[in-house]
C-alpha positions in Angstrom: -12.8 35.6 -1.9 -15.0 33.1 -3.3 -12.0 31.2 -5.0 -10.6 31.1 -1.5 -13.5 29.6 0.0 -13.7 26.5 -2.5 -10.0 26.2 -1.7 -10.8 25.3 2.0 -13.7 23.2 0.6 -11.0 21.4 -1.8 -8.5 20.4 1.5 -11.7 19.2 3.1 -11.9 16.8 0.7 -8.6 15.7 1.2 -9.1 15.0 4.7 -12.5 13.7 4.0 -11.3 11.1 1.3 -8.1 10.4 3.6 -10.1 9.7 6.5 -12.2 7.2 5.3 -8.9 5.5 4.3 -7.3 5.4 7.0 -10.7 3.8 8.7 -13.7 2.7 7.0 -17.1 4.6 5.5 -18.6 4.6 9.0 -15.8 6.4 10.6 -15.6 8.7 8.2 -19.0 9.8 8.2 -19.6 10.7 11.5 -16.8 12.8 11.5 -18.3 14.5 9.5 -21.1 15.0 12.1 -18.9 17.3 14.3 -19.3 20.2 11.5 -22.3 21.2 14.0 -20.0 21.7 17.0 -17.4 23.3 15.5 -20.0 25.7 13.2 -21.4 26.8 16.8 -18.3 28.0 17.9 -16.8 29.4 14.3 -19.9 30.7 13.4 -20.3 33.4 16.0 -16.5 34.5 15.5 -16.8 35.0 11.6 -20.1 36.3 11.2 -19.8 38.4 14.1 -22.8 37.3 16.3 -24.0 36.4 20.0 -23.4 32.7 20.8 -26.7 30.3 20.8 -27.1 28.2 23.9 -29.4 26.2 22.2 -26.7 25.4 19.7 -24.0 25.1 22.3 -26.5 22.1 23.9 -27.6 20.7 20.4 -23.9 20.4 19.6 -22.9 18.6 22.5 -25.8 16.3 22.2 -24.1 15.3 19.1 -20.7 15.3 20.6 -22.4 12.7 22.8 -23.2 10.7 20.5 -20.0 10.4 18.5 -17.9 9.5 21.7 -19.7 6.8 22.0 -19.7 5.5 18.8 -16.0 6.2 19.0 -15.6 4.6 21.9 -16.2 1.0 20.1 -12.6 0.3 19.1 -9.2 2.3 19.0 -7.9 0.5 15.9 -9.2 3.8 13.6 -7.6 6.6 15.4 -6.2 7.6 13.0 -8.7 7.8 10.7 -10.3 9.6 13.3 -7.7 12.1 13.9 -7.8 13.4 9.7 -11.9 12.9 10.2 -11.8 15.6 12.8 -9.7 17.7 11.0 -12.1 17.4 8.0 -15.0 18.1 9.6 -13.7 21.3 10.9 -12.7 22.6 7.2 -16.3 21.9 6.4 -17.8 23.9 9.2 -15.3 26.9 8.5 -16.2 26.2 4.3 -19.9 27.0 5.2 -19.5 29.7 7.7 -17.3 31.5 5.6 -19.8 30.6 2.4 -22.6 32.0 4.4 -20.3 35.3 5.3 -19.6 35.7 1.7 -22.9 34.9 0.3 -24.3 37.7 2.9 -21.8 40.4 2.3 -21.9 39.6 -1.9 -25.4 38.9 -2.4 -24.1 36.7 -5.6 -26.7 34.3 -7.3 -25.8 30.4 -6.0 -24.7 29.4 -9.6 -21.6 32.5 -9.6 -21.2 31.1 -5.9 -20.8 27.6 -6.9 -18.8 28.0 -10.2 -16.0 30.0 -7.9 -16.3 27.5 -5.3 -15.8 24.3 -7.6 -12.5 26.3 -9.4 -11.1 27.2 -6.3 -11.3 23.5 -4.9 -9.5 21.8 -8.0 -6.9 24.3 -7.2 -6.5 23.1 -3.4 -6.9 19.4 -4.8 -4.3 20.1 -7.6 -1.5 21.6 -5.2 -2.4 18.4 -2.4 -2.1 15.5 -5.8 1.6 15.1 -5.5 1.6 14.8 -1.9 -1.3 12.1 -2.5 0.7 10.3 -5.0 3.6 10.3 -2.6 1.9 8.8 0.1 0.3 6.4 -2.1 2.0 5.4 -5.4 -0.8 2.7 -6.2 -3.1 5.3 -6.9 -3.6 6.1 -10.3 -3.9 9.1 -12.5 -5.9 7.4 -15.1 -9.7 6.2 -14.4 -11.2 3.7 -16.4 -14.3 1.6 -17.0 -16.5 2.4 -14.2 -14.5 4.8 -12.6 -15.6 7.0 -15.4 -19.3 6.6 -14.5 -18.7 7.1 -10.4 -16.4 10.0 -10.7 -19.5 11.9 -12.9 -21.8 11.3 -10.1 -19.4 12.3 -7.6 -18.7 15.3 -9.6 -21.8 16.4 -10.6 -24.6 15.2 -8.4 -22.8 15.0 -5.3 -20.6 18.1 -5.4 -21.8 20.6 -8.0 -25.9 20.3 -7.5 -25.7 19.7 -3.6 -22.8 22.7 -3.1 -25.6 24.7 -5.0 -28.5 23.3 -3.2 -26.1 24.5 0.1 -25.8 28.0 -1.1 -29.4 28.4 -1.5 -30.4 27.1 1.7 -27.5 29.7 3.3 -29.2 32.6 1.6 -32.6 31.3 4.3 -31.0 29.9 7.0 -28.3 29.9 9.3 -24.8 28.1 8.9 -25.0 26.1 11.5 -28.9 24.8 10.6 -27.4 23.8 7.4 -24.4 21.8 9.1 -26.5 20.3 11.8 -28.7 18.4 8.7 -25.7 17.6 7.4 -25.7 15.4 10.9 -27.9 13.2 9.1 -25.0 12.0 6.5 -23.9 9.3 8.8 -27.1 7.7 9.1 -27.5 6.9 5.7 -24.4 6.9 4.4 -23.6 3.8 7.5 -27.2 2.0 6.1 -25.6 2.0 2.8 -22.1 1.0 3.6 -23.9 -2.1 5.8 -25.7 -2.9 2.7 -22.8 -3.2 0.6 -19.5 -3.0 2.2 -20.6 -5.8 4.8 -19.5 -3.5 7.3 -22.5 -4.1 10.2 -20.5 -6.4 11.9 -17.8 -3.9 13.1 -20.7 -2.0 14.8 -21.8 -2.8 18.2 -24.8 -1.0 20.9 -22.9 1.5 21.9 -22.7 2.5 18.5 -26.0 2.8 17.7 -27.0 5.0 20.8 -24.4 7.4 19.1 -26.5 7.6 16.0 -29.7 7.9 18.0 -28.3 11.0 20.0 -26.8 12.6 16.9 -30.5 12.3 15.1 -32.3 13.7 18.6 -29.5 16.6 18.0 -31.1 17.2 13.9 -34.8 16.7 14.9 -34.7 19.2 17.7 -32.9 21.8 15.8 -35.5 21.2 12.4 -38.4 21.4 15.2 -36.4 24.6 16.3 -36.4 26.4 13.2 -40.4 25.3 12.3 -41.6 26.4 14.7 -39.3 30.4 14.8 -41.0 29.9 10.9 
């Protein structure tokens, strides 16, 4: 079970990776930001509990936001097509990581080891595919490939998938994919920093981001306050 839940995180980063491809960072990333409106919806049907119209409303403040950023150009559609697609494997990843963590009890290490083997399985069976579509990529990383891969790897998979865990075992799914809300904002400041890629943006654009950051403060203000 917990194999099977890292093997839906594993196509996610297929889709996630492939997105960004297709697009740019900034695309890419706030697809991402839909895992909120999809968890409202998913997580209700997996978990077996009472739709939130709080979350309904929060989710389609962010919805908001991301049609207009998307409404800035139509030359990344379909980057945006494979962005929604990941974004919806990541919201049913961490509801179904939450059902399993709730119905297990596991520690988040066990959790996370499971997780991580069960994703380089879904990543193995999608690498010939990959290859196919793209025969420049290669198999062999070198120089600093080595050193970005490790952080990917290690600091931005295995300790934030087990940071994840442990928030699940305190808080709601969807809590923890509404944060998550808040990877386009500075994932977009960093990509402007060093991918140049500010001038692409325009206002409309940046009333998006706004919206989806009302959607995260209002939901952390949400759950200090039930606290």
């Amino acid at each position: 079970m917990m194999c099977g839940v890292g093997f839906i995180l594993g196509i996610h980063w297929v889709f996630f990776y492939a997105s960004i491809h297709a697009s740019n960072v900034s695309i890419g990333v706030l697809c991402y930001a839909l895992v909120g409106f999809y968890t409202a919806f998913l997580d209700p049907i997996v978990n077996r509990r009472k739709i939130r119209v709080t979350e309904i409303l929060l989710s389609l403040l962010t919805l908001s936001g991301i049609l207009l950023i998307f409404g800035f150009d139509s030359r990344y559609r379909l980057g945006i097509g494979l962005g929604f697609i990941s974004s919806l494997l990541a919201a049913l990843f961490t509801v179904s990581s939450k059902k399993v963590i709730t119905k297990t009890g596991c520690d988040s290490e066990t959790m996370n080891l499971h997780q991580i083997i069960g994703g380089a399985i879904g990543l193995t069976i999608f690498l010939p595919l990959m290859l196919k579509m793209d025969p420049s990529m290669g198999m062999r990383p070198s120089g600093m490939d080595i050193i970005y891969l490790f952080v990917l790897a290690f600091l931005c998979t295995v300790v934030q998938y087990d940071f994840q865990i442990k928030a699940l075992q305190k808080i709601s799914a969807f809590t923890v994919n509404l944060t998550y809300n808040l990877e386009p904002i500075y994932s977009i400041a960093i990509a402007m920093l060093f991918l140049g890629e500010a001038t692409q943006l325009n206002f409309s654009f940046y009333l998006g981001l706004i919206l989806i950051f009302s959607a995260v403060a209002l939901q952390t203000l949400s759950q200090y306050r039930n606290n």
